[in-house]
C-alpha positions in Angstrom: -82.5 40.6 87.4 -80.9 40.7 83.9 -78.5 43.0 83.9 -76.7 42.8 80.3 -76.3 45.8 78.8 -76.2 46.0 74.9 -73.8 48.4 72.9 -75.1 49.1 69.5 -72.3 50.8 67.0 -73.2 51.7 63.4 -70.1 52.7 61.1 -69.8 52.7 57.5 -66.8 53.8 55.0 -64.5 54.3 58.0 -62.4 51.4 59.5 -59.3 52.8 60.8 -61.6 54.7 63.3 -63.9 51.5 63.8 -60.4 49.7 64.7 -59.8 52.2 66.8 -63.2 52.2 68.7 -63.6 48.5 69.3 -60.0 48.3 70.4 -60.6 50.9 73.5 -64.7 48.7 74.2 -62.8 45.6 74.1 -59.9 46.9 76.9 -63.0 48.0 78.9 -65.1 45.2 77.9 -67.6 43.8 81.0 -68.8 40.2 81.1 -72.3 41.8 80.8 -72.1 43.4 78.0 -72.8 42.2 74.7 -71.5 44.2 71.3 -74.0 44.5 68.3 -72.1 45.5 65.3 -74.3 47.3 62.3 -71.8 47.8 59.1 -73.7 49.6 56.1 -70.1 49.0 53.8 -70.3 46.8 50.7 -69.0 43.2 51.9 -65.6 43.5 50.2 -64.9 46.8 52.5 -62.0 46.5 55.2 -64.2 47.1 57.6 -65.7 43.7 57.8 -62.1 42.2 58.0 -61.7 44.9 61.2 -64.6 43.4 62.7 -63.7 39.8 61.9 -60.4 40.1 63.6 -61.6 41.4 66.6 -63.7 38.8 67.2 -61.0 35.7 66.1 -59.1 38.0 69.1 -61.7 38.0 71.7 -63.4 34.5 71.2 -65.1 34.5 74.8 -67.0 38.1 74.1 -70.4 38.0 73.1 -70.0 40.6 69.3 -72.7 40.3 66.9 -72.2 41.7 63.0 -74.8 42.6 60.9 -74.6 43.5 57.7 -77.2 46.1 57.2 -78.6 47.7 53.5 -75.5 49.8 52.1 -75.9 53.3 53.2 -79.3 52.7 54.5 -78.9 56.2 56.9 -77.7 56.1 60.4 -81.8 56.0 61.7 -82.6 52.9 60.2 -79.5 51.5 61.1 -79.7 52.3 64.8 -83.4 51.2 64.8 -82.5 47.5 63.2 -80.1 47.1 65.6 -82.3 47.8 68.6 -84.7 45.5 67.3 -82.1 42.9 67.5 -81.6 44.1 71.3 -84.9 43.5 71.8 -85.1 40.2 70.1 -82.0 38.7 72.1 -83.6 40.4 75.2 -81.2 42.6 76.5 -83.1 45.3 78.5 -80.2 48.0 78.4 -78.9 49.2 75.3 -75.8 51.6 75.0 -75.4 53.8 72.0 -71.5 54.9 70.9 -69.8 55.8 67.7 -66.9 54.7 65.3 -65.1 57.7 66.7 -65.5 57.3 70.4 -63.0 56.0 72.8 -64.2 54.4 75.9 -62.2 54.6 79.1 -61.8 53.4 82.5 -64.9 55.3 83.9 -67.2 52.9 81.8 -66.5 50.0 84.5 -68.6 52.3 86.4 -71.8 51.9 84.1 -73.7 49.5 86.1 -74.2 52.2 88.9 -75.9 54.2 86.2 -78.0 51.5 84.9 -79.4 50.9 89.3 -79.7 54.9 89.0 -82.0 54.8 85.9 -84.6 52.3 87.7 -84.7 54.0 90.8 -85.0 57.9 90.1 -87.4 56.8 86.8 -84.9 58.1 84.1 -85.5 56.4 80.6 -82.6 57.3 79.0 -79.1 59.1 80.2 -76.7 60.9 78.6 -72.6 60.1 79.2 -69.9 62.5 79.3 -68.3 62.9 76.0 -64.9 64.7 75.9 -63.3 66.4 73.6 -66.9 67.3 71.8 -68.9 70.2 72.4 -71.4 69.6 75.5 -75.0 69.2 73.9 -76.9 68.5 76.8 -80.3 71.2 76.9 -83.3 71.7 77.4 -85.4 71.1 73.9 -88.1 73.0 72.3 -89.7 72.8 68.9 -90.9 76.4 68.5 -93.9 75.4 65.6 -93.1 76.5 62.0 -90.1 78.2 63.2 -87.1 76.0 64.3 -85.9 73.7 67.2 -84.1 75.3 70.0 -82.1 74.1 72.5 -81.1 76.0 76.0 -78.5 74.6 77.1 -78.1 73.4 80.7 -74.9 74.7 83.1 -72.3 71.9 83.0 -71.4 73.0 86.1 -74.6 71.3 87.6 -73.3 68.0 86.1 -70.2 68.4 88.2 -72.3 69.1 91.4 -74.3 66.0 91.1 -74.4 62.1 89.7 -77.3 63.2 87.4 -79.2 66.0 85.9 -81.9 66.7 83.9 -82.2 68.1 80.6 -84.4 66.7 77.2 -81.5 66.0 74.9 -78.2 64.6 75.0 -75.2 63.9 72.4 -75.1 60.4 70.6 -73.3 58.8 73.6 -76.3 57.6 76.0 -77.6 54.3 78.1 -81.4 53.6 78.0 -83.9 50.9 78.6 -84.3 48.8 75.6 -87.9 49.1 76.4 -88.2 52.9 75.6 -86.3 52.9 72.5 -88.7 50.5 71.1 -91.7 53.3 71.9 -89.6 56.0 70.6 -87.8 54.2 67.0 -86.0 56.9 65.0 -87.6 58.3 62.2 -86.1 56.4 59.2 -86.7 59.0 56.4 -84.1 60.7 58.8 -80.9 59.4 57.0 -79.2 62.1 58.8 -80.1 65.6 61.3 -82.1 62.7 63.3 -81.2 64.0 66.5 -83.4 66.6 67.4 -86.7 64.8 66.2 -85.6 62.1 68.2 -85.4 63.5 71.4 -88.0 65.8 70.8 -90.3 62.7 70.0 -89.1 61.2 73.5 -90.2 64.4 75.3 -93.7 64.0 73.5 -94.3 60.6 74.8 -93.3 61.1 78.0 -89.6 59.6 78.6 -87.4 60.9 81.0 -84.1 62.0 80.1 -81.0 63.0 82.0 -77.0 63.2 81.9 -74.6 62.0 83.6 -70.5 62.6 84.2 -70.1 59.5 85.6 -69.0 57.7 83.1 -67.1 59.1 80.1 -65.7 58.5 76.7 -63.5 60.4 74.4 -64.4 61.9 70.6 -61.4 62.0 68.2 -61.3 63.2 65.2 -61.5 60.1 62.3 -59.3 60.6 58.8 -62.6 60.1 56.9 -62.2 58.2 53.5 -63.9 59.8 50.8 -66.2 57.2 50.4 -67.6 58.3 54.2 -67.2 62.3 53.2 -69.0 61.3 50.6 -71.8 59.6 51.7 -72.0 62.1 54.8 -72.3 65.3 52.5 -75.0 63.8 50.8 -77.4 62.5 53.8 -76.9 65.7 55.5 -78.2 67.4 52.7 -81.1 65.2 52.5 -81.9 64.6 56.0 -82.3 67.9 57.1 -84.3 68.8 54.3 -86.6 66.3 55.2 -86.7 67.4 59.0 -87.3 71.0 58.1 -90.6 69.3 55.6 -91.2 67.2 58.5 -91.6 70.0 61.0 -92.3 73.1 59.1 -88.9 74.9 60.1 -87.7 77.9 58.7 -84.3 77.1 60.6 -83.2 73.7 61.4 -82.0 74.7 64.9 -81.4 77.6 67.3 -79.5 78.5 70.6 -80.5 79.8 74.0 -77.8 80.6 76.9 -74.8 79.2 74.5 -72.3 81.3 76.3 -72.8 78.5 79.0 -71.2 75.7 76.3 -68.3 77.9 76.2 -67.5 78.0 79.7 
């Protein structure tokens, strides 16, 4: 049974907290894992000498770079890099951020991988702290708005997994269902919902998990990234509301349980 598991990270116009990130995978790194790197920077941008170092200091790892279209949006970014998954057939991939620390509970990673093929989960959400839990139950409510009702996070503490329909941008799923469920690329940004909304609609399985956890700080954005980020926002959500016919982009049910 192959069991490599493939962490995709897409970062552009932000290297101190790309150091940062691939410092904390790398003193956590597993000899199953393999690291697929998607910059969207102009070549000359410091982040490509970030990357380049890490790998000159960690020869025996398996880390991939790609160069990706400059500011191509984060959808298409994430969905060329799964392709690459897919290509290098890796049937796990892992999805983190440029401002996500992992820690010592990732060792633990491969127990949730044996969890997803036996209880028939497509996708699972980790524990992200420091970042407001996100895990819920989704519904598009037509012409109106998405809405999301969130789940107890008490329940995640009672047991190894729970489910819900949507997750934050922390998660492990099978390669396999990410190619039946691409991101939309018109999406350059506010891809989230419509993502997991789209897995609900064909059928995957989603669940979290506290199992295994990272940490969200806080990145000193340049303001080449504010920049950039003010801008897709703008456009992306725009294009979901088209997309969807939404009066509001999204809505809240039972958030006093986010809160607790």
């Amino acid at each position: 049974m192959d069991k490599r598991i493939a962490i995709i990270l897409t970062s552009i116009e932000r290297p101190l907290a790309l150091h940062r990130c691939l410092e904390s995978i790398v003193a956590q790194w597993q000899e199953n894992w393999v690291l697929f790197i998607g910059l969207q920077d102009d070549y000359d941008s410091k982040s490509f000498e970030v990357v380049a170092e890490i790998i000159r200091l960690n020869p025996e790892k398996e880390i991939r770079l790609y160069d990706l279209e400059y500011d191509c949006g984060i959808s298409k970014a994430r969905n060329e890099l799964i392709q690459k998954v897919h290509l290098w057939g890796i049937p796990y991939t892992l999805l983190t951020a440029d401002s996500i620390i992992f820690d010592e509970s990732m060792k633990g990673i491969q127990f949730v991988i044996s969890s997803l093929g036996l209880l028939g989960y497509d996708l699972c959400g980790l524990n992200l702290n420091n970042r407001i839990p996100w895990e819920a139950e989704l519904t598009l409510k037509q012409n109106e708005t998405f809405e999301l009702d969130f789940i107890d996070p008490k329940e995640k503490d009672k047991h190894d997994f729970v489910d819900c329909s949507i997750v934050r941008n922390f998660w492990i799923a099978k390669t396999e269902s990410l190619l039946h469920v691409p991101y939309d690329n018109d999406l350059v940004m506010c891809e989230h919902e419509d993502f997991f909304w789209r897995m609900q609609i064909c059928g995957k399985v989603i669940c979290c998990t506290n199992y295994c956890s990272g940490t969200y700080f806080k990145p000193e954005d340049t303001p080449e990234y504010n920049k950039i980020r003010a801008t897709n926002f703008r456009i992306g959500q725009q294009r979901l509301k088209d997309k969807y016919n939404l009066k509001t982009w999204v809505t809240y049910k039972n958030i006093e349980r986010i809160n607790l």
